[in-house]
C-alpha positions as a Markdown table, in Angstrom:
| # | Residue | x | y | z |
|---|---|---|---|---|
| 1 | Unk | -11.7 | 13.8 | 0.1 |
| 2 | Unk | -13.9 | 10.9 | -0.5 |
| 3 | Unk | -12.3 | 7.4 | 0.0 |
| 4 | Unk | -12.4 | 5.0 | -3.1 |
| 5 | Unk | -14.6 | 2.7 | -1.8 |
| 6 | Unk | -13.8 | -0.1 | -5.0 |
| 7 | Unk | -10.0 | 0.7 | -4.1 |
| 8 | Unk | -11.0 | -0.1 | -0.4 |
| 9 | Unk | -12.6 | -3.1 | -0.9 |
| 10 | Unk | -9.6 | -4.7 | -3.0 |
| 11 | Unk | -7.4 | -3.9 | -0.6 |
| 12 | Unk | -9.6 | -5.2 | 2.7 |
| 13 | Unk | -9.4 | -8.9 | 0.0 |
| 14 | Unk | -5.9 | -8.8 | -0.3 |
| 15 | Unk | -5.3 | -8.3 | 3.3 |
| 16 | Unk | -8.6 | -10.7 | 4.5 |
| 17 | Unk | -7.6 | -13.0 | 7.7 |
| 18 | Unk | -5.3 | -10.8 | 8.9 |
| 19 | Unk | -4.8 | -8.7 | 12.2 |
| 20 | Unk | -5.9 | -5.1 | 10.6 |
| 21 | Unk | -7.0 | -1.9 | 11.7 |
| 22 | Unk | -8.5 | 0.9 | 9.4 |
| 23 | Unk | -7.7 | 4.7 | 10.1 |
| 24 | Unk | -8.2 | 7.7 | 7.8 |
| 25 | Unk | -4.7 | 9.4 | 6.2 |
| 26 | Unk | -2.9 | 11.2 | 3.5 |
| 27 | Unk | -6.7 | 12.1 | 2.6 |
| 28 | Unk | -7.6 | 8.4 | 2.3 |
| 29 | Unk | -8.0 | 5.3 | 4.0 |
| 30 | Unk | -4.6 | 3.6 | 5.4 |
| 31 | Unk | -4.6 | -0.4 | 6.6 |
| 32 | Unk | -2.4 | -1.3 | 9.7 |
| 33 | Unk | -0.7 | -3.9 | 10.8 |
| 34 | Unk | -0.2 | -3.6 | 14.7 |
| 35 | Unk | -0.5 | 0.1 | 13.9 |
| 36 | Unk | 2.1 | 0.0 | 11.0 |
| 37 | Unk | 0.8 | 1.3 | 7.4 |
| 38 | Unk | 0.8 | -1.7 | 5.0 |
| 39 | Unk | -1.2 | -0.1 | 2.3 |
| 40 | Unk | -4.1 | 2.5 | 1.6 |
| 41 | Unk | -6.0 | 4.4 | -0.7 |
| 42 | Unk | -4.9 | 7.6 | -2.5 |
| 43 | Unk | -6.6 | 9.9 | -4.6 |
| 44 | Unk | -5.7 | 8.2 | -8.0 |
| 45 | Unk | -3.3 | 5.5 | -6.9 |
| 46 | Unk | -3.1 | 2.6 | -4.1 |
| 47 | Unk | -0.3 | 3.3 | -1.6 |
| 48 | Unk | 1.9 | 0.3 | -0.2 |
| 49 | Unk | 4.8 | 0.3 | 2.6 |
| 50 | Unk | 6.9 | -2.2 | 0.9 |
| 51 | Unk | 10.3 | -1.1 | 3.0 |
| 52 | Unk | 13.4 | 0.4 | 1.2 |
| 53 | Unk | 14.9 | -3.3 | 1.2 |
| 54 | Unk | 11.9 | -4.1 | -1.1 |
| 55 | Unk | 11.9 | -0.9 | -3.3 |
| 56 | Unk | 13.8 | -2.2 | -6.1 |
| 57 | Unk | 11.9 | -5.2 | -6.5 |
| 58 | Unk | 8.6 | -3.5 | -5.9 |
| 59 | Unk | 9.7 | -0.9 | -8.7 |
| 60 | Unk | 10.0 | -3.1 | -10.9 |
| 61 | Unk | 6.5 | -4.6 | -11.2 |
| 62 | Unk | 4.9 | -3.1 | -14.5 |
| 63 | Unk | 2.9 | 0.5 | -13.5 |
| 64 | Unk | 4.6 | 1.1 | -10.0 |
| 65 | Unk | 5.9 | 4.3 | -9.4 |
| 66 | Unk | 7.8 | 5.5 | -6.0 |
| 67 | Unk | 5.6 | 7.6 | -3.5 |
| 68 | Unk | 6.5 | 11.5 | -4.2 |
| 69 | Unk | 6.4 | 14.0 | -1.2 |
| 70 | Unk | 7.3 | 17.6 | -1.6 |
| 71 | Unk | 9.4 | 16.4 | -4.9 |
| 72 | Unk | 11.4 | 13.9 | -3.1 |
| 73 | Unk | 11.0 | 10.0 | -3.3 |
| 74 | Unk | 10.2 | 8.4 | 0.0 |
| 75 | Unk | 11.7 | 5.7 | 0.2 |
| 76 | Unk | 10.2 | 2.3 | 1.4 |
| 77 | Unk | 6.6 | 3.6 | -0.2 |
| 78 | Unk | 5.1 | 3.2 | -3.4 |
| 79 | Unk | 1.9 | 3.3 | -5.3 |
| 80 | Unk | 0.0 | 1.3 | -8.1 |
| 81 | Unk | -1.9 | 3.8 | -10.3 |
| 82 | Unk | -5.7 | 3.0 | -9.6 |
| 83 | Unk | -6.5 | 1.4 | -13.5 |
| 84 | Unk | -3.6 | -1.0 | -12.9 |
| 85 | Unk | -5.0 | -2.1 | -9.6 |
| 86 | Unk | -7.5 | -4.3 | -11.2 |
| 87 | Unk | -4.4 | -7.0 | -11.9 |
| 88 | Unk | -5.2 | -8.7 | -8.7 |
| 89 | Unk | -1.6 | -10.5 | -9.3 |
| 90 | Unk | 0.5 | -6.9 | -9.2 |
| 91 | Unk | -1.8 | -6.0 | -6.1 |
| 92 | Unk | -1.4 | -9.3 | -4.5 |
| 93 | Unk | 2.2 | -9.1 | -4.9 |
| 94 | Unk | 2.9 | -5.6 | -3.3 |
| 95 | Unk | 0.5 | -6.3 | -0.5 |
| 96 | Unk | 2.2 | -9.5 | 0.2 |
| 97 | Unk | 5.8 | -7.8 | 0.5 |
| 98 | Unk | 3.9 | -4.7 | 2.2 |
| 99 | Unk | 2.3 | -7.2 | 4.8 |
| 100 | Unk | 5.8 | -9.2 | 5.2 |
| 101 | Unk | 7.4 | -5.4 | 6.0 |
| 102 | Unk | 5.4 | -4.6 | 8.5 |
| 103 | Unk | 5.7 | -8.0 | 10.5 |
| 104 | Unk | 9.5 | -7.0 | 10.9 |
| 105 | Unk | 7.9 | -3.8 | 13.0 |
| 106 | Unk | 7.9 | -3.3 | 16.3 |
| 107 | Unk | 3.8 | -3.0 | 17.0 |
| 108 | Unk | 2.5 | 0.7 | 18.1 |
């Protein structure tokens, strides 16, 4: 699968000035933080590791949806449908509480 370059590039600007690595996943291109995901490009969404302390607040930002896996929530993830990551604010917020979740990680 090709990686949404546009999606890619928001993301690298959210994330700019900090520690991150790039590495190819879930068929799309994931951003680590000490080799924890913080976010990454899906095939029609943005994916962000928010933690399951921050999944109610995350699920409540207008257009985000929990992650689905073989029909079952995971908990901790969701995405941001690719049209609604143009609201730099909505983006900005999830990667802020993705980033602040993976600083409480143990590095890799």
């Amino acid at each position: 699968m090709a990686i949404d370059e546009g999606m890619a590039h928001l993301l690298r600007r959210d994330l700019a000035g900090e520690a991150i690595t790039e590495k190819k996943m879930f068929g799309g291109l994931c951003f680590l933080l000490n080799g924890n995901m913080v976010s990454g490009t899906m095939k029609t969404s943005a994916l962000f590791r928010v933690g399951k302390v921050n999944d109610a607040a995350a699920l409540a930002i207008p257009g985000v949806y929990a992650m689905v896996q073989r029909g079952q929530a995971m908990a901790g993830f969701v995405e941001l449908a690719t049209k609604d990551c143009a609201d730099d604010r909505r983006r900005a917020v999830l990667s802020g509480m993705a980033l602040a979740y993976a600083r409480t990680l143990p590095p890799k």
